[in-house]
C-alpha positions as CSV (number, residue, x, y, z in Angstrom):
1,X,7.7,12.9,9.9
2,X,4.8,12.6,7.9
3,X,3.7,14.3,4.4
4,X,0.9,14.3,1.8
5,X,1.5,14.3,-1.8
6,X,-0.9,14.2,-4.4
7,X,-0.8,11.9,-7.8
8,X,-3.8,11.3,-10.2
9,X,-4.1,8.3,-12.2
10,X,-4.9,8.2,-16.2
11,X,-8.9,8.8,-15.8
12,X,-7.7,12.2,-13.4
13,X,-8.6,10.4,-10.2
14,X,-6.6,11.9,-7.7
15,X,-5.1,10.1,-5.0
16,X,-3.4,11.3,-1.4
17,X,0.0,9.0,-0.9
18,X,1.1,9.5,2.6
19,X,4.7,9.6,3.0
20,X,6.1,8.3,6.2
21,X,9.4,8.4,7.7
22,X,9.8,4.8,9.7
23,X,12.7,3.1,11.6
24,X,14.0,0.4,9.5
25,X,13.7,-2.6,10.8
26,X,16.1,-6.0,10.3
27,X,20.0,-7.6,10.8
28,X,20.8,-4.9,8.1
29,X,18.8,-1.4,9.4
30,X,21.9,-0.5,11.6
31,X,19.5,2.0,13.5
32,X,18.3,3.5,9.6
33,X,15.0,4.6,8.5
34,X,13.2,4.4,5.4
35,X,10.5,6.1,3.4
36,X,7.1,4.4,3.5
37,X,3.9,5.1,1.0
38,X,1.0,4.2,1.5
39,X,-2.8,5.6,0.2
40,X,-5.2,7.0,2.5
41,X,-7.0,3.8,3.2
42,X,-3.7,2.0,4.0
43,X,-2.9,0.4,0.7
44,X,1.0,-0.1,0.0
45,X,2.3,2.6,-2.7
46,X,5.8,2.2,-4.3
47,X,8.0,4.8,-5.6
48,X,9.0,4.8,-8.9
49,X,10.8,7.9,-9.5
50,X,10.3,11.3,-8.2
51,X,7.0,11.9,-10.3
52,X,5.6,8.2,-10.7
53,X,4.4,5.8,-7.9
54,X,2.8,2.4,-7.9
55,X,0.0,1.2,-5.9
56,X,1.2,-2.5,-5.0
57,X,-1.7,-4.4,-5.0
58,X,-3.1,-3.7,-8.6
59,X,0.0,-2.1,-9.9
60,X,-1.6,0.7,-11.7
61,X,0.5,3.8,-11.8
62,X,-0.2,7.4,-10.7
63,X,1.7,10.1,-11.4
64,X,2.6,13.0,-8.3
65,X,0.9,16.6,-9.2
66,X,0.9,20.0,-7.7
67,X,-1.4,20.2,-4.4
């Protein structure tokens, strides 16, 4: 499963965060899965909360919007 969300950072840049469904992997994954973020050109994204994410490797912020 894969889906696009939008966020936009504080100078209104908007950014597409691709939102991955992934077999967890591990001792501990138990045959799970886990949501993975990423941006378009592969960089890691964290989820903050429902409306915030963080890009990993300069830990700016962006905030999800309407598509």
């Amino acid at each position: 499963m894969t889906r696009i969300l939008y966020a936009r950072d504080e100078a209104g840049n908007e950014h597409r965060v691709i939102q991955r469904l992934e077999a967890a992997e591990g001792e501990d994954a138990h045959g799970g899965a886990r949501m993975v973020y990423t941006l378009e050109d592969g960089s890691p994204v964290r989820r903050v909360d429902s409306e915030t994410f963080q890009i990993v490797s300069t830990g700016a912020y962006i905030s999800a919007v309407e598509a």
